[in-house]
C-alpha positions as CSV (number, residue, x, y, z in Angstrom):
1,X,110.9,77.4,94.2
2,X,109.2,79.9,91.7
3,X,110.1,83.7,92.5
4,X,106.5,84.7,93.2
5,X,106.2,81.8,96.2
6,X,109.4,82.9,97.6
7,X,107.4,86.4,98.0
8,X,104.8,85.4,98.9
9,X,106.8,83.0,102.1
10,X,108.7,86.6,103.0
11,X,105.7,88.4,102.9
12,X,103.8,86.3,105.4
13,X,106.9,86.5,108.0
14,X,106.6,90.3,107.7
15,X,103.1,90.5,110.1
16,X,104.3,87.0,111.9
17,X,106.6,89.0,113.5
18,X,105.3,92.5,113.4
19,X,102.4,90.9,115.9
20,X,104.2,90.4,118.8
21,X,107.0,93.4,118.1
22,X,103.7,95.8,118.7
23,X,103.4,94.2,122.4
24,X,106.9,94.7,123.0
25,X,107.0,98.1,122.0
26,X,103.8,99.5,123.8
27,X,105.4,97.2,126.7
28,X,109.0,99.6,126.5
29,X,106.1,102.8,126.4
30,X,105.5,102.8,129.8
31,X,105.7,105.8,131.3
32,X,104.2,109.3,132.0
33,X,101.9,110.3,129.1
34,X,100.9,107.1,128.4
35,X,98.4,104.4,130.1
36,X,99.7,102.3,133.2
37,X,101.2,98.8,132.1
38,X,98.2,96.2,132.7
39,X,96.5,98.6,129.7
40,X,99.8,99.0,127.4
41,X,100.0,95.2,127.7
42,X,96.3,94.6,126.5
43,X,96.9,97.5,124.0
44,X,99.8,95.5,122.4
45,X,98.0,92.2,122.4
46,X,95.0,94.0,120.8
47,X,97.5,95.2,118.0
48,X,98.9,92.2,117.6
49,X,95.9,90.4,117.2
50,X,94.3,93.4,114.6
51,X,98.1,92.3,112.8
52,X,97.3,88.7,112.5
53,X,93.3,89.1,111.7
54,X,93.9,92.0,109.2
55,X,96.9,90.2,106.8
56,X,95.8,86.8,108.3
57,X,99.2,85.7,108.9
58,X,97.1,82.3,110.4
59,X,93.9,81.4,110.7
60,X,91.3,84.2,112.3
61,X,90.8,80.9,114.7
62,X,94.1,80.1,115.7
63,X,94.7,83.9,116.3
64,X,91.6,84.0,118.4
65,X,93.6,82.0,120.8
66,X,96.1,83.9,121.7
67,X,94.5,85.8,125.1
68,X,94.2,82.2,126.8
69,X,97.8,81.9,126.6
70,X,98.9,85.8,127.2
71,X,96.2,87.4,129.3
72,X,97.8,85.1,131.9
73,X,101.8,85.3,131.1
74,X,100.8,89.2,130.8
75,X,99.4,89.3,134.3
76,X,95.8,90.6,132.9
77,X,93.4,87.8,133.7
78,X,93.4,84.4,134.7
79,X,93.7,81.0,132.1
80,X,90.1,80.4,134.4
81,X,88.7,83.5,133.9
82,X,89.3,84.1,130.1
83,X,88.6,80.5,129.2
84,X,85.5,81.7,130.9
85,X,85.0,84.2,127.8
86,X,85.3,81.4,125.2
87,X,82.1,79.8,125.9
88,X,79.6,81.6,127.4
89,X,75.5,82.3,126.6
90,X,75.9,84.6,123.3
91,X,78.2,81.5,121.8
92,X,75.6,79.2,122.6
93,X,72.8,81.8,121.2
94,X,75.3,81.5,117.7
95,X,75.7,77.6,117.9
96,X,71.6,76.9,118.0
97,X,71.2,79.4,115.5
98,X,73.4,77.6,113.6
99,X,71.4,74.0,114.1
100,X,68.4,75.4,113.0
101,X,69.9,76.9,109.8
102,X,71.2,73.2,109.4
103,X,67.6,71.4,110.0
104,X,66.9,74.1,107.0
105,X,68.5,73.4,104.9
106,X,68.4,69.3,105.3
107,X,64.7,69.6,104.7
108,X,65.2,72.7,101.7
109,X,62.8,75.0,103.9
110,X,65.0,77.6,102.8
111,X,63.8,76.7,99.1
112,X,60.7,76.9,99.1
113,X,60.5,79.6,100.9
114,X,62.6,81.0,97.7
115,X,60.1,79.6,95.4
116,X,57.0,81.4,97.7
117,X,58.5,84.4,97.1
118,X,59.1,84.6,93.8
119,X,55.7,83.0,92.9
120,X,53.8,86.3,94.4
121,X,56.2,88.4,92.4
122,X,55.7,86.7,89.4
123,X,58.3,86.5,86.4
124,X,58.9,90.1,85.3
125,X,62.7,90.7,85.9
126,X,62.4,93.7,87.7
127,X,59.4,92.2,90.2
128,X,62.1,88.5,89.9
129,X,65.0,90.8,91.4
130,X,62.7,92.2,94.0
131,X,61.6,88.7,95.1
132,X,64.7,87.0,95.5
133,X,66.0,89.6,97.6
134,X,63.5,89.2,99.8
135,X,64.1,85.6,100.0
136,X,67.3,85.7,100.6
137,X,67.5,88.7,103.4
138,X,64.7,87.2,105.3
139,X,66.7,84.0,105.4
140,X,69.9,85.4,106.1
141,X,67.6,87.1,109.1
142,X,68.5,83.7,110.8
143,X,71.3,82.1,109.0
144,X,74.9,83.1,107.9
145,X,75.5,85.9,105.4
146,X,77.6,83.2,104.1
147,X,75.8,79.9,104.1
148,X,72.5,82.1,102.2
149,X,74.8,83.3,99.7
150,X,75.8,79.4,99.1
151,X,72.0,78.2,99.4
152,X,70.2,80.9,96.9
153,X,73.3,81.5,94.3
154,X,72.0,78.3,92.0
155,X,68.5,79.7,92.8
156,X,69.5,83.0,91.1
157,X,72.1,81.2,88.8
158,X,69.4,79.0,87.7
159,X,67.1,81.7,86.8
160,X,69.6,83.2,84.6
161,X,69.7,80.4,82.8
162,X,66.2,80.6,82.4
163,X,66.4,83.6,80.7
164,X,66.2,84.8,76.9
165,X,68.6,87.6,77.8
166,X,71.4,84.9,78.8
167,X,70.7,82.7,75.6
168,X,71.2,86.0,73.2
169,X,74.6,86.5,75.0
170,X,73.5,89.9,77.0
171,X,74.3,89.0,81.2
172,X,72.5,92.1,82.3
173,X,70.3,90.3,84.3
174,X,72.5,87.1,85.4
175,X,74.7,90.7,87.3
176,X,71.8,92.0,89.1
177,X,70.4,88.7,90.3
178,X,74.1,87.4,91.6
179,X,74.9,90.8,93.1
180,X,71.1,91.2,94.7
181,X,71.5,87.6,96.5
182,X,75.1,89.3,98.1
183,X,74.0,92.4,98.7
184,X,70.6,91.2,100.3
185,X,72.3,88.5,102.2
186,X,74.5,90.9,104.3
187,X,71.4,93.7,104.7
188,X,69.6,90.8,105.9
189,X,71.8,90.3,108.5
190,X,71.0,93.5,110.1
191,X,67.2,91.9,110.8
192,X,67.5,90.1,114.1
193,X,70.9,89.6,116.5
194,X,71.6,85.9,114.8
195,X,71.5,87.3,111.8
196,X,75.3,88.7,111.8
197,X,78.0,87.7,114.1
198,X,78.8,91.6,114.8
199,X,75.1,91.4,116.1
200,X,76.3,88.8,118.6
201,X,79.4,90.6,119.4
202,X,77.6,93.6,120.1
203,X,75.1,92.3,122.4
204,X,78.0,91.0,124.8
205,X,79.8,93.6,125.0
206,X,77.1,95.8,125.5
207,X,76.3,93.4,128.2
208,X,80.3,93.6,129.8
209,X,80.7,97.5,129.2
210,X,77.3,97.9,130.9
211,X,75.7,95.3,133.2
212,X,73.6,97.6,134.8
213,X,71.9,98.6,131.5
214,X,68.6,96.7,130.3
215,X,69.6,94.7,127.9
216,X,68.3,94.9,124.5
217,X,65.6,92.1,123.6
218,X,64.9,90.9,120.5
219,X,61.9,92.6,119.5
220,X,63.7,95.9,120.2
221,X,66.3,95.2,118.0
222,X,63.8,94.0,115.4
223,X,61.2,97.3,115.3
224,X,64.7,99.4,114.6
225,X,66.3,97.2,112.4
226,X,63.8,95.6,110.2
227,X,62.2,99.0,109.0
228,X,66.4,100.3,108.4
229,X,66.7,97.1,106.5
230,X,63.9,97.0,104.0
231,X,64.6,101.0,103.2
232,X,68.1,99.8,102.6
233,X,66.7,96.3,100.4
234,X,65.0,98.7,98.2
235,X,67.1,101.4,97.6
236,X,69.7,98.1,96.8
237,X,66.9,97.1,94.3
238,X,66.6,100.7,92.6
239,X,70.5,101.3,92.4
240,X,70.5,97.1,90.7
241,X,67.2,98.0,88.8
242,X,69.0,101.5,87.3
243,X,72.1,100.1,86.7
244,X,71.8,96.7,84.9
245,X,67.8,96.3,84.0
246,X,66.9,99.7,83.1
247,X,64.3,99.7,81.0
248,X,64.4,96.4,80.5
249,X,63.2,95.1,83.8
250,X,60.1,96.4,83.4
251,X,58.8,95.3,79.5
252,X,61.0,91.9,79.8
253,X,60.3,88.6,81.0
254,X,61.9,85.4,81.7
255,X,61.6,82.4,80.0
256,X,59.9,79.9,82.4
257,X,57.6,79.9,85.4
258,X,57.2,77.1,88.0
259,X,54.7,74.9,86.8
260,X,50.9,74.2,88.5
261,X,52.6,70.8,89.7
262,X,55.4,72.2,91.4
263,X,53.3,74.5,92.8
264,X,51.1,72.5,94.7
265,X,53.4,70.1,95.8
266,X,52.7,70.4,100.0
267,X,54.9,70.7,102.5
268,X,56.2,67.4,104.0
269,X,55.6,66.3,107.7
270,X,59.2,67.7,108.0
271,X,58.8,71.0,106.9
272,X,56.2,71.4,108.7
273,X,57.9,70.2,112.2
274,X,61.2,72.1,111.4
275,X,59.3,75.4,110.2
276,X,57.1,74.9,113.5
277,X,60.3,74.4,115.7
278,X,61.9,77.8,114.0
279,X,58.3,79.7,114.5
280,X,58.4,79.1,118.3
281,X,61.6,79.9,118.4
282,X,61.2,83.0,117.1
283,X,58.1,83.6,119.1
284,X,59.6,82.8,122.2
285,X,62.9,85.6,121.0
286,X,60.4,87.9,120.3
287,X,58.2,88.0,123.2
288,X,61.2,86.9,125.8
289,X,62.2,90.5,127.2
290,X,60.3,93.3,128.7
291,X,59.6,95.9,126.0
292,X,58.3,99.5,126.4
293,X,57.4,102.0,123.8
294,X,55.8,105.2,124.9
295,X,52.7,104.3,126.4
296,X,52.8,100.5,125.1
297,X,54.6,97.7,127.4
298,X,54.9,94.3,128.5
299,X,56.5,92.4,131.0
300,X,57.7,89.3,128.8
301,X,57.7,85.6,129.5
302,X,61.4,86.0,130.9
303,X,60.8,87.5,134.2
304,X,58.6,84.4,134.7
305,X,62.5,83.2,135.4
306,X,64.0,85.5,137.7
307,X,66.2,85.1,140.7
308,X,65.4,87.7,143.7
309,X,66.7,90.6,142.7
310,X,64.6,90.5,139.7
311,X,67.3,89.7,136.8
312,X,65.9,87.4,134.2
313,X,67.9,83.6,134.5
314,X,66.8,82.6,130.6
315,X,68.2,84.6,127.7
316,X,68.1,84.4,123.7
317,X,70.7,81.6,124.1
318,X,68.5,79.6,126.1
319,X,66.0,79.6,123.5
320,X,68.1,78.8,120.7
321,X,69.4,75.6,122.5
322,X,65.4,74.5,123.3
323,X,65.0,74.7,119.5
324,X,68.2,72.8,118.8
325,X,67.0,69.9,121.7
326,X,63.5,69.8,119.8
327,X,65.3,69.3,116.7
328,X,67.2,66.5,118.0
329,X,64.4,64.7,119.9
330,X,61.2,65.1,117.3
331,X,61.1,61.9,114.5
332,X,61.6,62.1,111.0
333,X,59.4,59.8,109.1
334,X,60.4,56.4,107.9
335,X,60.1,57.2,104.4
336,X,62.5,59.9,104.8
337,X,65.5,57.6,106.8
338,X,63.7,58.1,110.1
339,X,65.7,59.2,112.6
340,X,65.4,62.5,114.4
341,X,64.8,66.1,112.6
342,X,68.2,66.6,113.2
343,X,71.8,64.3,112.8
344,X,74.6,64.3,114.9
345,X,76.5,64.6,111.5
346,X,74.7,67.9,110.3
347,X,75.8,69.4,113.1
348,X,79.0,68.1,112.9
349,X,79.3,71.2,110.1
350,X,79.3,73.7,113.2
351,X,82.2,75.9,112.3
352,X,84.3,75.5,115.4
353,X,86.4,78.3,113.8
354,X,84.2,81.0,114.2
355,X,83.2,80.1,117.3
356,X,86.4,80.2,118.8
357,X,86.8,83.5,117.0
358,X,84.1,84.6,119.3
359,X,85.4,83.3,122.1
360,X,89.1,85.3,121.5
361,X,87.1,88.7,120.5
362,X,85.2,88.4,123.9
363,X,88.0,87.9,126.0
364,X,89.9,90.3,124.4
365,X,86.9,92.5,124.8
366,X,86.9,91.5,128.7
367,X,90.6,92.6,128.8
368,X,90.0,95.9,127.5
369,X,86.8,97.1,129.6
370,X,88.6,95.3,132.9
371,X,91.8,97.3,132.2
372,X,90.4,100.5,131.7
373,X,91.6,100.7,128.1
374,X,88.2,101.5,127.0
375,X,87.5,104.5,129.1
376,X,91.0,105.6,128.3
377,X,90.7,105.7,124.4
378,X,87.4,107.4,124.9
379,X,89.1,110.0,127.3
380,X,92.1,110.4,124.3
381,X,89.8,111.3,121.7
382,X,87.6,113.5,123.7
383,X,88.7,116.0,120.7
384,X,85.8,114.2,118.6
385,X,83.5,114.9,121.7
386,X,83.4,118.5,120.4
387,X,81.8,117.2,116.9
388,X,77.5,117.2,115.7
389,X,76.6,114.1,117.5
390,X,75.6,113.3,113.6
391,X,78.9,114.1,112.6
392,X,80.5,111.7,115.0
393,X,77.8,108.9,114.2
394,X,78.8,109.0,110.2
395,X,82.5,109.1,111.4
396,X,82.4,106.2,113.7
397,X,80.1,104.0,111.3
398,X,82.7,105.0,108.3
399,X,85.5,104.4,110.2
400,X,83.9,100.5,110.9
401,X,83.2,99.9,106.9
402,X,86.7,101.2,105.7
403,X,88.3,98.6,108.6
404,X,85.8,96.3,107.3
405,X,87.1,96.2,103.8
406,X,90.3,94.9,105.2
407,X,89.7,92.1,107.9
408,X,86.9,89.7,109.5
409,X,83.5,91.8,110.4
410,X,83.4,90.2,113.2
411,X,86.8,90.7,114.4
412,X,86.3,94.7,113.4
413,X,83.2,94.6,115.9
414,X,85.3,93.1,118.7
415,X,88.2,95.4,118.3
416,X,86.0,98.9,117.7
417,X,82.9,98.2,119.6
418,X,84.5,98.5,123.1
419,X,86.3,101.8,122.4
420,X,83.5,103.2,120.8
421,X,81.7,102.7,124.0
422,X,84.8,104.7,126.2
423,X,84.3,107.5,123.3
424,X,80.2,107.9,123.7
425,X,80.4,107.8,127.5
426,X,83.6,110.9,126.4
427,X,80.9,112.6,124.4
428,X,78.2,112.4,126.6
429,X,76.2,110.3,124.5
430,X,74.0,107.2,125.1
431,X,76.4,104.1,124.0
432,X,73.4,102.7,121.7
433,X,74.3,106.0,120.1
434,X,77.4,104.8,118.3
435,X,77.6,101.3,119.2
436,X,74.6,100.4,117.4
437,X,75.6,102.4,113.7
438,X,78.9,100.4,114.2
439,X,77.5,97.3,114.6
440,X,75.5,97.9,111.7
441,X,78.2,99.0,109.5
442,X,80.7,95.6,110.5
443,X,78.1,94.2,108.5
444,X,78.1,96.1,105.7
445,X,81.2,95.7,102.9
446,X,80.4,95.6,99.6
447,X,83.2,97.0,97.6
448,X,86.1,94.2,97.8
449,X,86.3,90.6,97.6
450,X,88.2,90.1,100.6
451,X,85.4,92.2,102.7
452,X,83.1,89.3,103.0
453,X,82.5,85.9,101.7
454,X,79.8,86.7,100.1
455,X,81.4,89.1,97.9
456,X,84.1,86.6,96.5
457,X,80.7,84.0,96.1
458,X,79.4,86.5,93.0
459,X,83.0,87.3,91.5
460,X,83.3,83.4,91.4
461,X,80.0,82.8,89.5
462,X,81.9,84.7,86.3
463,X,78.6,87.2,86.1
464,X,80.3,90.0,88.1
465,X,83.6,91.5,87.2
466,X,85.8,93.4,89.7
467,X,84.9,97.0,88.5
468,X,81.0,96.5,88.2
469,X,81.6,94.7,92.3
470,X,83.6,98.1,93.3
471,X,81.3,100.8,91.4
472,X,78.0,99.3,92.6
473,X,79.6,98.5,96.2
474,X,80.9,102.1,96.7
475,X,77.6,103.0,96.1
476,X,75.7,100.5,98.2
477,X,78.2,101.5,101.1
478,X,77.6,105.3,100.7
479,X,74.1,105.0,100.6
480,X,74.2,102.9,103.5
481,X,76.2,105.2,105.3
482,X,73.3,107.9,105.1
483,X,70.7,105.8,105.5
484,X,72.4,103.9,109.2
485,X,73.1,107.4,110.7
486,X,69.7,108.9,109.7
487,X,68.0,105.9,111.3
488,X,70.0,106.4,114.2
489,X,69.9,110.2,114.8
490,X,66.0,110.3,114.5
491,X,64.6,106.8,115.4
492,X,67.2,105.8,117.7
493,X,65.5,107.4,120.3
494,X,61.7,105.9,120.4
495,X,62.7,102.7,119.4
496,X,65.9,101.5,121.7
497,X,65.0,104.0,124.4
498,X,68.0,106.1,124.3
């Protein structure tokens, strides 16, 4: 065996077993001082888990498992009511967002969408950099950070090759197109709650810490987030434009155009079905919850569905799954294979493993608001109660991109989010307060590989080296920083009520 395998083998025993040592010591802890067992015993598991996501000793999924066997050997919930967690309306809201990103892309919606864009923006490199980030964050408003990376790359990669610059040798632009498709593709995710699994993950346990709080709908979300994500889109494009076009992107030009023929080619009956099915979709998100606004409300089509007591008996989930049923009933025509919109074997490319990393973070989540560990942490570091609430906004979203670097942003979200609510509730601060900036900031690595797929997508494509991926991400995250906690601190208030 060579000497850098046997390493590597030793190495990976090292958090195997540091995992479940954490459990046993907070387990030997008990005692004055310190939180009564049931918490100690969620507290180790919760280590043990951060252990296991953060070095990825196994699979993120297979870790995600773990409180459906312990929560019950541990005496902190049932197998019954933490299966419970695994599988409940916000997985199902993830899963038909996921079929309609599918019927997308089976039908290239998502290209010519693209190819829309960049028509209005024309050919200049500066105005081509502009356009294909705003193709590819209003995608990823809907779809995976992950899977728009996949799906506008060749775009961008493409264009490059496209251009003069490239065929003399210089790669200035090939850098600031790969790096604007990442960059955009996780700022995009901050547009609406499908667009980022931490947006999922904070909507239930927002919904656990807090069941008697209105929940926040969808066109909430969007009037705070959508105006935070084009400031941050286009201070993305200045930093790009300074660093790699200069002066360049504005008296250069790329080599080719789309042709009058490709141009007017229309959409097919396809497109237009699939594009139709997202539209109502979206409509039906947007116009689903009660919304107020100073003196501007409205009721929403959701309290059409209410039980007595008032509470609303359809949410975002429900909607998503509509869409996925129309996609599943409505033809395709013969010409095209027939069949329905969409195939049992596109959606066969659901991946299982982030759902059930969902599922884990939610019922982990469960165990720490049931148990009190929540309100506890908060009540430990009351100390930062004392700090500007600005201050403590900056700190808490920092904190979340720094943790971010290291392990899943969607694991992050599930292991901060619910002490971050015992910790506003400590400061006397509305939870949307810090919840929200680290929701936001899960979202939002840009300086290592490892932070997000995404990243490792534009160090494969040989157009981005390491350094140029930390000095432009350290950047990207600063700014970011600034920009989150500004949003928060003086929009927070008139837009999500708080």
């Amino acid at each position: 065996m060579p000497e850098h395998a046997s390493r590597e083998g030793k190495w990976r025993v090292l958090p195997l077993l540091a995992g479940p040592l954490a459990l046993l010591v907070l387990e030997l802890l008990a005692g004055p001082g310190w939180p009564d067992r049931p918490m100690l015993r969620v507290a180790g598991l919760a280590v043990w888990m951060s252990i296991w996501w953060i070095t990825e000793a196994v699979p993120l999924a297979v870790t995600a498992m773990l409180p459906f066997v312990m929560f019950p050997l541990l005496g902190v919930m049932g197998a019954s009511a933490t299966a419970e967690q695994y599988f409940n309306s916000t997985v199902f809201l993830f899963i038909g967002g996921f079929m309609m990103a599918f019927a997308l892309e089976r039908w290239e919606l998502h290209r010519r969408i693209a190819g829309f864009v960049l028509r209005i923006f024309g050919a200049r490199q500066d105005r081509l950099l502009l356009g294909l980030m705003l193709a590819t964050a209003f995608i990823s408003m809907w779809m995976s950070n992950t899977a728009v990376t996949l799906l506008m790359m060749p775009v961008a990669l493409s264009l490059c090759d496209l251009s003069q610059l490239i065929r003399e040798g210089r790669s200035n632009l090939a850098t600031a197109l790969v790096l604007g498709v990442v960059y955009s593709a996780s700022i995009g995710g901050l547009g609406t709650p499908l667009g980022s699994p931490p947006n999922l993950v904070f909507l239930r346990i927002h919904a656990m810490s807090f069941p008697d709080a209105e929940p926040l709908g969808f066109l909430q979300w969007m009037l705070f987030c959508v105006p935070l994500l084009l400031v941050c889109l286009f201070v993305c494009w200045l930093l790009l434009r300074q660093r790699f076009l200069g002066r360049l992107g504005s008296l250069l030009y790329v080599g080719a155009k789309p042709s009058k023929g490709q141009r007017g080619i229309p959409l097919t009956r396809e497109q237009w079905l699939t594009g139709g099915i997202f539209c109502l979709a979206a409509l039906l998100w947007l116009t689903r919850a009660p919304l107020a606004i100073g003196s501007f409300s409205f009721s929403g089509w959701g309290g059409l569905f209410a039980d007595a007591q008032g509470h609303s008996l359809v949410d975002d989930g429900s909607v998503a799954i509509l869409a996925t049923l129309l996609l599943f009933i409505l033809p395709a025509s013969r010409l095209r294979g027939g069949g329905a919109l969409l195939r049992w074997e596109d959606a066969q490319k659901l991946p299982w493993g982030i759902v059930l990393l969902f599922g884990g973070g939610f019922a982990l989540a469960e165990g720490v608001i049931g148990s009190g560990l929540s309100e506890w942490c908060g009540e430990q570091l009351g100390m930062l109660a004392l700090l500007p609430p600005l201050l403590l906004i900056l700190l808490a979203y920092g904190f979340t991109t720094l943790l971010g670097e290291l392990a899943s942003n969607t694991a992050v979200a599930q292991m901060v989010l619910p002490i971050t609510a015992g910790l506003a509730m400590s400061a006397g601060l509305p939870p949307l307060m810090l919840m929200m900036p680290v929701t936001l900031g899960s979202s939002l690595d840009f300086i290592l590989p490892s932070a997000t797929p995404p990243n490792a997508i534009a160090l494969a494509t040989g157009h981005v080296d390491i350094g140029q991926l930390v000095r432009t991400g350290l950047q990207m995250e600063v700014t970011c920083a600034v920009l989150v906690t500004l949003a928060m601190w003086l929009l927070g208030g008139p837009l999500l009520g708080i």
